[in-house]
KESETI-422842 format. One record per atom (N, C-alpha, C): residue number from 1; residue in one letter; atom name; x, y, z. Coordinates in nm, 3 decimals, padded with zeros to 5 digits. Layout:
N
seq type atom X Y Z
NUM a CA X Y Z
...
// end
This chain:
171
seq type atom X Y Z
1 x N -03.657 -06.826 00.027
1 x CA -03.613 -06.694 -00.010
1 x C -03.474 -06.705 -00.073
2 x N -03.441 -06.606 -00.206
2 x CA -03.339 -06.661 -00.301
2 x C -03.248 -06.598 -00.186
3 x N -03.102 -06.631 -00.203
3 x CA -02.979 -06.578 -00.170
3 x C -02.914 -06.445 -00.256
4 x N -02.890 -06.367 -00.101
4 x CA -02.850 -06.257 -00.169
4 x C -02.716 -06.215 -00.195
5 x N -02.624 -06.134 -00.315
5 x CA -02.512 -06.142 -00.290
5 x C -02.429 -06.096 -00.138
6 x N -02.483 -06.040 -00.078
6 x CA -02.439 -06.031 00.086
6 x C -02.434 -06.109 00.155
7 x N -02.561 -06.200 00.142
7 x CA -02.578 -06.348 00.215
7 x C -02.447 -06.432 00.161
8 x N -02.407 -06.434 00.054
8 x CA -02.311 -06.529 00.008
8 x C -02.177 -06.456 00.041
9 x N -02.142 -06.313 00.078
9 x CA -02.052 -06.240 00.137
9 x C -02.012 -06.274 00.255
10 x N -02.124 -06.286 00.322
10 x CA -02.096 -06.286 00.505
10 x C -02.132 -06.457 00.540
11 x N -02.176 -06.511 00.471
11 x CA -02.157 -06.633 00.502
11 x C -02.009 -06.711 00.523
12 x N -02.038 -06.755 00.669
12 x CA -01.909 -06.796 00.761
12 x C -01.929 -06.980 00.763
13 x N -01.807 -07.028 00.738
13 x CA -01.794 -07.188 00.745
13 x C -01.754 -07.221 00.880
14 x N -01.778 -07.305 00.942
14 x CA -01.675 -07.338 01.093
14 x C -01.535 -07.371 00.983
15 x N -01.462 -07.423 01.071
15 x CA -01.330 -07.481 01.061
15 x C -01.334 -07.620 01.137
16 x N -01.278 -07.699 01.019
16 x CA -01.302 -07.840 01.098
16 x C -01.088 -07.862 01.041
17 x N -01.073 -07.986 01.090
17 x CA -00.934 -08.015 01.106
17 x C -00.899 -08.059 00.965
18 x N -00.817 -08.012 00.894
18 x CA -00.812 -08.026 00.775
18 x C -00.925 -08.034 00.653
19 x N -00.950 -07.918 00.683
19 x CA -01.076 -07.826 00.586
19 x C -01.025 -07.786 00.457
20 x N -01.093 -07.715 00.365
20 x CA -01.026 -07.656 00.284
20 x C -00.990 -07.618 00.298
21 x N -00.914 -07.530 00.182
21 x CA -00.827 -07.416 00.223
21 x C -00.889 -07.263 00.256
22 x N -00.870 -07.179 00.300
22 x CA -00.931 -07.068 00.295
22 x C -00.908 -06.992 00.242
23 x N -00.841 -06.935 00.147
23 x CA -00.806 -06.850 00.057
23 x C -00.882 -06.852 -00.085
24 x N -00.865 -06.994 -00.097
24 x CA -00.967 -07.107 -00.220
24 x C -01.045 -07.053 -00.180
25 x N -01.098 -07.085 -00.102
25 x CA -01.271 -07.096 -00.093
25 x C -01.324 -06.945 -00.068
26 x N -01.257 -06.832 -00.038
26 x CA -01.273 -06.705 -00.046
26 x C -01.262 -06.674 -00.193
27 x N -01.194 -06.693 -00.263
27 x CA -01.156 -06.662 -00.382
27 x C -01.282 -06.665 -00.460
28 x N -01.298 -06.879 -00.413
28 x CA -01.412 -06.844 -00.532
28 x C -01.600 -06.772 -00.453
29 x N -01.554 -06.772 -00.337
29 x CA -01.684 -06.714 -00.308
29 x C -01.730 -06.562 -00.371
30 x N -01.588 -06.545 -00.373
30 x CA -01.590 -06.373 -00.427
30 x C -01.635 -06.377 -00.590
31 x N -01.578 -06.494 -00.663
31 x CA -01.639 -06.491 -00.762
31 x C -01.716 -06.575 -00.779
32 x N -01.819 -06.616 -00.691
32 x CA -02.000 -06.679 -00.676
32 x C -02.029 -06.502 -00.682
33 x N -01.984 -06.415 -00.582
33 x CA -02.075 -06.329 -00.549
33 x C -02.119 -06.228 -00.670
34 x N -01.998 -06.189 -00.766
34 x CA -01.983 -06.117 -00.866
34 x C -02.026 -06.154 -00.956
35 x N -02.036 -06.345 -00.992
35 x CA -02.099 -06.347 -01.115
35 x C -02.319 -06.355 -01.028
36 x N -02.344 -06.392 -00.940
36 x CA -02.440 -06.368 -00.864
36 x C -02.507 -06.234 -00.902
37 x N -02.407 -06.134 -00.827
37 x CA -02.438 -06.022 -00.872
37 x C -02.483 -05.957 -01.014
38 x N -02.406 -05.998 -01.100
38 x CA -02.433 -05.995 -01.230
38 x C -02.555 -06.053 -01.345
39 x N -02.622 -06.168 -01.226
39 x CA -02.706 -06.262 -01.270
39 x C -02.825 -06.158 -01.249
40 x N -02.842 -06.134 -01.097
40 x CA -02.909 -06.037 -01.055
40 x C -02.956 -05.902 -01.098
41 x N -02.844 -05.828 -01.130
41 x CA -02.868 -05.728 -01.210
41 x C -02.931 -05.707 -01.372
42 x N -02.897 -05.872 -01.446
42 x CA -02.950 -05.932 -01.542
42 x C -03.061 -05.907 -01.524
43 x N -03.099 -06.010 -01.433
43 x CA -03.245 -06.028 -01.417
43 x C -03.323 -05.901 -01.371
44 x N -03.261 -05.825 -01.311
44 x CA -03.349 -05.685 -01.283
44 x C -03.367 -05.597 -01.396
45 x N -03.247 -05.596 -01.511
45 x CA -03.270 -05.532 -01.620
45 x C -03.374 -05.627 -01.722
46 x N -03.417 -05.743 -01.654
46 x CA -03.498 -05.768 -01.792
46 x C -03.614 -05.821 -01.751
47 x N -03.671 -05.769 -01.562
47 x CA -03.763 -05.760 -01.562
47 x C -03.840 -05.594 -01.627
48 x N -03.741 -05.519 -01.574
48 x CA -03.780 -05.399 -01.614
48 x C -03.813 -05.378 -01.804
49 x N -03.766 -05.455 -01.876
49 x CA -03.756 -05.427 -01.982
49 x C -03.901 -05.542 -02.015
50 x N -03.926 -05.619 -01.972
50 x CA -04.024 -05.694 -01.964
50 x C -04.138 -05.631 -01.936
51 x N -04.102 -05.529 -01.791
51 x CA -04.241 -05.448 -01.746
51 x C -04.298 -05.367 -01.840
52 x N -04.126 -05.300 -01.876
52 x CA -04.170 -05.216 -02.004
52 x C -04.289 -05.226 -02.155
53 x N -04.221 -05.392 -02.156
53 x CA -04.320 -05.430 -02.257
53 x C -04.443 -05.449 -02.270
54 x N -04.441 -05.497 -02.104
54 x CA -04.640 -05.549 -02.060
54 x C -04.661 -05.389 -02.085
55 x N -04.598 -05.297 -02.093
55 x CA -04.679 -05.145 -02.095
55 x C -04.683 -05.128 -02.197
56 x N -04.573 -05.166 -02.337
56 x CA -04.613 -05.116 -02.474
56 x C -04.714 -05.195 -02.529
57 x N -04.727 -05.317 -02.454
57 x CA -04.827 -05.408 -02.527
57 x C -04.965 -05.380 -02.468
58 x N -04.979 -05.300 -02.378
58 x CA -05.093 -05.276 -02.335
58 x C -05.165 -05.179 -02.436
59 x N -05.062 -05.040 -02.438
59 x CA -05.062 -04.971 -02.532
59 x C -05.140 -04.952 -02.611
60 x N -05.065 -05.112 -02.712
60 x CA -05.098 -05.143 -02.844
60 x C -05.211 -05.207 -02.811
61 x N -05.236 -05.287 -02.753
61 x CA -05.380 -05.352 -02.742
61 x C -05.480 -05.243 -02.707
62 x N -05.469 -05.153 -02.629
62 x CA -05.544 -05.078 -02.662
62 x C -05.572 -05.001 -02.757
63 x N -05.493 -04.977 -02.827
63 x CA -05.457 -04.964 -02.959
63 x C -05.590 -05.054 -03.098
64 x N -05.576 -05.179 -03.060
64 x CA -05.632 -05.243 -03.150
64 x C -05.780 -05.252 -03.103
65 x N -05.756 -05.223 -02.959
65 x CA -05.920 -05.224 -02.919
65 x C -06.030 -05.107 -03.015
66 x N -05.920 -05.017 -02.943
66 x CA -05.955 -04.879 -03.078
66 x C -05.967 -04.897 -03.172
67 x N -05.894 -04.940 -03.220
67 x CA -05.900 -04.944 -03.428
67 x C -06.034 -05.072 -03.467
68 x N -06.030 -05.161 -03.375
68 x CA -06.152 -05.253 -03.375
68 x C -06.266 -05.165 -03.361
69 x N -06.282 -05.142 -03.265
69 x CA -06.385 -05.032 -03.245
69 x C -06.438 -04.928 -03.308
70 x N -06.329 -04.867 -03.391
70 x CA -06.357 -04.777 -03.510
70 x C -06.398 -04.869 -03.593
71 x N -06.362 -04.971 -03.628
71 x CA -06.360 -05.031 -03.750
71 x C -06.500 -05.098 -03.789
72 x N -06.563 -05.143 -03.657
72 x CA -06.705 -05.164 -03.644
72 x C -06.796 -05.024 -03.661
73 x N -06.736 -04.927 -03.578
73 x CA -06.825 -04.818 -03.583
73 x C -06.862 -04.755 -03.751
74 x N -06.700 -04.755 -03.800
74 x CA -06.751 -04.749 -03.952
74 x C -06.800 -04.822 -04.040
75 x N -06.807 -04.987 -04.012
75 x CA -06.850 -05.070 -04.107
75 x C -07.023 -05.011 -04.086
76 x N -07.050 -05.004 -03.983
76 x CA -07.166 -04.984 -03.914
76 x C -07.241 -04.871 -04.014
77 x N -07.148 -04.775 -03.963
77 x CA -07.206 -04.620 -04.016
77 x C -07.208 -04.624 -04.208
78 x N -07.153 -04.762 -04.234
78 x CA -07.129 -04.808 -04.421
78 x C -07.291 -04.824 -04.424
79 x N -07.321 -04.929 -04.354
79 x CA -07.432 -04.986 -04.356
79 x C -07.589 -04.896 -04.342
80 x N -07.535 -04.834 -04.225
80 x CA -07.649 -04.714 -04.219
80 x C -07.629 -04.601 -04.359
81 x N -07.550 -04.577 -04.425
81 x CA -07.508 -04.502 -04.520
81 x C -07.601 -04.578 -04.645
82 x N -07.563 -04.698 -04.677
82 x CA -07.626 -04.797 -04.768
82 x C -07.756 -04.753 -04.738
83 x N -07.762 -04.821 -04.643
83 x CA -07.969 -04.894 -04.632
83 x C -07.985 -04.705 -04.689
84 x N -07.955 -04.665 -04.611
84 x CA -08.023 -04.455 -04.636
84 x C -07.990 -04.462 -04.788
85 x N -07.942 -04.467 -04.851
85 x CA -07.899 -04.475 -05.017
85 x C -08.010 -04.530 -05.079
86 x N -08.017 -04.680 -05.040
86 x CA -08.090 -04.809 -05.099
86 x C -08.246 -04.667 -05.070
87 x N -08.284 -04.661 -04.971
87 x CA -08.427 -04.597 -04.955
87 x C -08.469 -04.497 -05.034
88 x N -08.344 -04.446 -05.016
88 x CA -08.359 -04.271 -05.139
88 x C -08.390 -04.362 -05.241
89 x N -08.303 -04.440 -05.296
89 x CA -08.311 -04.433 -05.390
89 x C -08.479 -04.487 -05.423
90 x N -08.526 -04.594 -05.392
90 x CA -08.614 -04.635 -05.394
90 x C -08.722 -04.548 -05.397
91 x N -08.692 -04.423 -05.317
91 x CA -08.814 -04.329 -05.299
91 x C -08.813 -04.278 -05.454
92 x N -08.684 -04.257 -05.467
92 x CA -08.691 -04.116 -05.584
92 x C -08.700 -04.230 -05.711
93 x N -08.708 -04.322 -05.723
93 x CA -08.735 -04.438 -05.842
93 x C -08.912 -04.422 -05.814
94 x N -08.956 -04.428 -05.701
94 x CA -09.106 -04.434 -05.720
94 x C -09.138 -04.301 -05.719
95 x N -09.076 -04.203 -05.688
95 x CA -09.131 -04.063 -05.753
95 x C -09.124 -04.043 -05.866
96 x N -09.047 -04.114 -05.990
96 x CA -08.966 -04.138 -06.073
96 x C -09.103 -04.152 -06.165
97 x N -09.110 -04.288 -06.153
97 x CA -09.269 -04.411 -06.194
97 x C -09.371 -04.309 -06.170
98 x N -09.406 -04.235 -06.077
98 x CA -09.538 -04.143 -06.072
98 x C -09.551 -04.052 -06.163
99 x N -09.401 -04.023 -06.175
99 x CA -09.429 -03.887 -06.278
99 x C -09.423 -03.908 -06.414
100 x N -09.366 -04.025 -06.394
100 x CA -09.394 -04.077 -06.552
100 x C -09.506 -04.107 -06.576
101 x N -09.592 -04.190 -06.508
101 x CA -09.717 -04.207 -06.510
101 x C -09.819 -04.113 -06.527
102 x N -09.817 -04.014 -06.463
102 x CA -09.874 -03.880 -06.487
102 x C -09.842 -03.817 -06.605
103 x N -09.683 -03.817 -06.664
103 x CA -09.682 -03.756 -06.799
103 x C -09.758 -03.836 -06.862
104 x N -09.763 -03.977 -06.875
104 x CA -09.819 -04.036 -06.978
104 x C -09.912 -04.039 -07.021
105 x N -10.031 -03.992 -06.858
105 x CA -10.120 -03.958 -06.886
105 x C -10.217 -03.830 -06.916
106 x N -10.118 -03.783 -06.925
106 x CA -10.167 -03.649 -06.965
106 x C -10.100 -03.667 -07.094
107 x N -10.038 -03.697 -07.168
107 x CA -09.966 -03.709 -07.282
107 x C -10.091 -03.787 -07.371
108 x N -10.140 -03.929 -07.329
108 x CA -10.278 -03.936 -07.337
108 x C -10.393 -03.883 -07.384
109 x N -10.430 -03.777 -07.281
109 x CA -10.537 -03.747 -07.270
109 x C -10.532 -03.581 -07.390
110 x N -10.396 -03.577 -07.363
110 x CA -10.363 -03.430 -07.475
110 x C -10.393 -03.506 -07.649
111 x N -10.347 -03.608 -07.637
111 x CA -10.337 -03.704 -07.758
111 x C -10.491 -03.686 -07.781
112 x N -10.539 -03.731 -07.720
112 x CA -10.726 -03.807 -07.756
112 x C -10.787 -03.635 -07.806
113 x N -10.765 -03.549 -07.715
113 x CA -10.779 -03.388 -07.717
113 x C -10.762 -03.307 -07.861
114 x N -10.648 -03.355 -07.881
114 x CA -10.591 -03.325 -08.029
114 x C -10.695 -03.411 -08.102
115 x N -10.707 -03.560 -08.078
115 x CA -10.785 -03.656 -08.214
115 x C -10.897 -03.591 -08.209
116 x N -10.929 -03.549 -08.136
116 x CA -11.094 -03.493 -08.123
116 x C -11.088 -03.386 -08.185
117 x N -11.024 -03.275 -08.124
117 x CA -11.020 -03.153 -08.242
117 x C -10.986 -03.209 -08.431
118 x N -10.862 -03.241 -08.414
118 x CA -10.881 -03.351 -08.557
118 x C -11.007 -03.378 -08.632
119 x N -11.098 -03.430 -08.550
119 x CA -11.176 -03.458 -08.658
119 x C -11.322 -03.384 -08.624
120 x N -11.318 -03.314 -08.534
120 x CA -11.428 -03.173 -08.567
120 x C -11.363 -03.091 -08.683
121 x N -11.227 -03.054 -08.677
121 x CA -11.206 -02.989 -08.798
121 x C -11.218 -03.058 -08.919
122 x N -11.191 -03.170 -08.971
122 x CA -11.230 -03.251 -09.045
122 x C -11.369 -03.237 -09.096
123 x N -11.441 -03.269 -09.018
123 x CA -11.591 -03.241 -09.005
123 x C -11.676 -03.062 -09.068
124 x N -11.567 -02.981 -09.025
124 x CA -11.612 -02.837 -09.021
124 x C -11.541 -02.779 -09.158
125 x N -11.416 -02.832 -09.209
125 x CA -11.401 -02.809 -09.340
125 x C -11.456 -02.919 -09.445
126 x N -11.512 -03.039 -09.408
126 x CA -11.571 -03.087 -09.555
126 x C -11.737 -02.999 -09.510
127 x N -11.785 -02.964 -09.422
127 x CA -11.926 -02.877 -09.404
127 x C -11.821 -02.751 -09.506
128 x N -11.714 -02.680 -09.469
128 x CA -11.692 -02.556 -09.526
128 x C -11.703 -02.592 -09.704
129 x N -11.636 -02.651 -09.723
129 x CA -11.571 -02.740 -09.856
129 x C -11.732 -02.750 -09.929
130 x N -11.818 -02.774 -09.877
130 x CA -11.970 -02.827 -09.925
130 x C -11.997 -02.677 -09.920
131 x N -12.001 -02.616 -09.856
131 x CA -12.056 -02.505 -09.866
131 x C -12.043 -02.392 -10.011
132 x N -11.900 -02.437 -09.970
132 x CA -11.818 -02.326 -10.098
132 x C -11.850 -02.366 -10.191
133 x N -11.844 -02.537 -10.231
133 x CA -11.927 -02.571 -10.349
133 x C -12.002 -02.519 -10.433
134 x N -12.146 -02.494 -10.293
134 x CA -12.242 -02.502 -10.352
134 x C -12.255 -02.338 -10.352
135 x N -12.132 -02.248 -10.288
135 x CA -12.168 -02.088 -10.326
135 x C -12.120 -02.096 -10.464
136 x N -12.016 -02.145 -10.500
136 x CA -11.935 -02.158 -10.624
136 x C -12.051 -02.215 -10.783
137 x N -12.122 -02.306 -10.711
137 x CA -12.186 -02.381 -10.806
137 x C -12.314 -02.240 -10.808
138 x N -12.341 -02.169 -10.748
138 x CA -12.477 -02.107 -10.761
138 x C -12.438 -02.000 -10.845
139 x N -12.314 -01.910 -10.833
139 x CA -12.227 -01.836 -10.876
139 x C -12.225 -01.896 -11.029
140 x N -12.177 -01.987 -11.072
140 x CA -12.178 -02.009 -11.168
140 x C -12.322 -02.023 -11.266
141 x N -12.394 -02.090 -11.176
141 x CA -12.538 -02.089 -11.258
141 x C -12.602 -01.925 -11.255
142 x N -12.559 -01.869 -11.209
142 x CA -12.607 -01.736 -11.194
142 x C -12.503 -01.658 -11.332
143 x N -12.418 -01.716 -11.378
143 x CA -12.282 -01.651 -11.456
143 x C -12.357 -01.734 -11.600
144 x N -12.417 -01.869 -11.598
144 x CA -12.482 -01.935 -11.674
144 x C -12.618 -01.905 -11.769
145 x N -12.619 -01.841 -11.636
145 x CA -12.823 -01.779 -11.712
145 x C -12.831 -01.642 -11.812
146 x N -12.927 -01.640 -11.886
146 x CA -12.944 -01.544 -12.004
146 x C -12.965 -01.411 -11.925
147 x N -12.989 -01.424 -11.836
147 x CA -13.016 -01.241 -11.792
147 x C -12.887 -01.142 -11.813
148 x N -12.744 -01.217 -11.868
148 x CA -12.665 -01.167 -11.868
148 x C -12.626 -01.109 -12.019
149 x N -12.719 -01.185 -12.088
149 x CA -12.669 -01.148 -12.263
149 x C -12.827 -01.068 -12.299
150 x N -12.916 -01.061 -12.170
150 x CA -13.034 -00.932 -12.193
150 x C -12.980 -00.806 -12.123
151 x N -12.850 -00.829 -12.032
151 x CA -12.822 -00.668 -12.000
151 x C -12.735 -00.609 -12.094
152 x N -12.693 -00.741 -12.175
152 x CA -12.564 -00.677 -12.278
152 x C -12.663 -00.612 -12.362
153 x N -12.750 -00.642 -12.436
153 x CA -12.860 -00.619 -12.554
153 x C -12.952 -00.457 -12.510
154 x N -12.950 -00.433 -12.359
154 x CA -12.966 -00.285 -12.332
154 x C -12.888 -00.190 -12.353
155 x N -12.954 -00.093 -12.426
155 x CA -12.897 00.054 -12.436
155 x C -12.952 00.164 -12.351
156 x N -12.865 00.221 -12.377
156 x CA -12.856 00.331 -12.332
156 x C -12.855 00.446 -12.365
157 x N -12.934 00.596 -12.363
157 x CA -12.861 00.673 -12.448
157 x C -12.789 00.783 -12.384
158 x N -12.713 00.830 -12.385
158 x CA -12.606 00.971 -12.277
158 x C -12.691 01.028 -12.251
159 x N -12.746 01.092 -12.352
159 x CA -12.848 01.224 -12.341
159 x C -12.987 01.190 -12.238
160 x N -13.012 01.085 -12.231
160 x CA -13.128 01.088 -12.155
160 x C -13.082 01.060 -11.974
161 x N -12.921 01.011 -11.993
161 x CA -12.843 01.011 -11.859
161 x C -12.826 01.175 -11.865
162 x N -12.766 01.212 -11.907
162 x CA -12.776 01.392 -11.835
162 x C -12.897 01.423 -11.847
163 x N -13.005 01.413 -11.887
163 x CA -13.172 01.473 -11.787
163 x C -13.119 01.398 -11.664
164 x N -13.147 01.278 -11.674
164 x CA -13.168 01.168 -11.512
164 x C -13.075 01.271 -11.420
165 x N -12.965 01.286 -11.469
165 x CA -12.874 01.309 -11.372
165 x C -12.898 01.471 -11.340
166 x N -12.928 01.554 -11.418
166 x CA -13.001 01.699 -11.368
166 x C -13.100 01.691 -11.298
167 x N -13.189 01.620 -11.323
167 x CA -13.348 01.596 -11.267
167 x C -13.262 01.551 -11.100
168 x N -13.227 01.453 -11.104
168 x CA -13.221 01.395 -10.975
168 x C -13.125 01.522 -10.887
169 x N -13.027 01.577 -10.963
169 x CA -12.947 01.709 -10.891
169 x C -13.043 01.814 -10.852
170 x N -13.137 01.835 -10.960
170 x CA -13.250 01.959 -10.895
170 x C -13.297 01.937 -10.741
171 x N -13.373 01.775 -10.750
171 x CA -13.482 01.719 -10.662
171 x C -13.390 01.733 -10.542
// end
């Protein structure tokens, strides 16, 4: 057990026959005890300041436990954020591809729809085209034939148009 400055206070020497002196040896006991004392009080101020520290460092370590802990929790919640991203996206890329696929095919099938009408009409104006032809061509042979220079060569006379036309007013 260390020595205390009291212990080094009250500590008593015998007296032997030509001893030291006693005044000496008080003197410097008094200053063992003071710088003692001083050692002491040292050391009490820098356990306390020591204790102090094991407490700020606890603190802080808890501190870093925390910020570790966040720091995982968010790398974490990155990752769950990602992969959920990566999936969307993936979904809405293959909803993407479907609907393209579907326009295309209906884009397709409107295409072939159209070629087909295309060439029924094709079909329905060279039938029209032939037709008209041949109204055109009959028209003309009809514009061709002599029955037209035997209606010019008929007469007529007024006078026998006003009977017709009284006769038929009577009837």
């Amino acid at each position: 057990m260390p020595l205390t400055p009291l212990d080094i206070h009250n500590k008593e020497f015998n007296k032997g026959f030509r001893g030291y002196d006693e005044d000496e040896v008080n003197e410097f006991l008094d200053q063992v005890i003071k710088d003692y004392e001083l050692v002491l009080r040292e050391k009490k101020e820098i356990e306390e300041r020591l204790n102090e520290m094991k407490d700020r460092l606890g603190h802080f370590v808890n501190i870093e436990e925390t910020l570790n802990k966040s720091i995982i929790i968010a790398q974490e919640a990155g990752e769950d954020v990602k992969r959920n991203a990566q999936k969307e996206a993936k979904l809405i890329i293959k909803e993407a591809e479907k609907n393209a696929d579907r326009i295309v095919n209906e884009s397709l099938s409107k295409a072939r729809k159209i070629a087909l009408e295309i060439e029924d009409l094709k079909k329905q104006s060279k039938v029209f085209r032939t037709r008209f032809k041949m109204l055109i061509e009959a028209q003309l042979d009809m514009l061709s034939t002599d029955d037209w220079d035997h209606l010019l060569e008929y007469e007529v006379d007024a006078t026998e148009l006003k009977i017709h036309q009284e006769e038929d007013s009577l009837a």
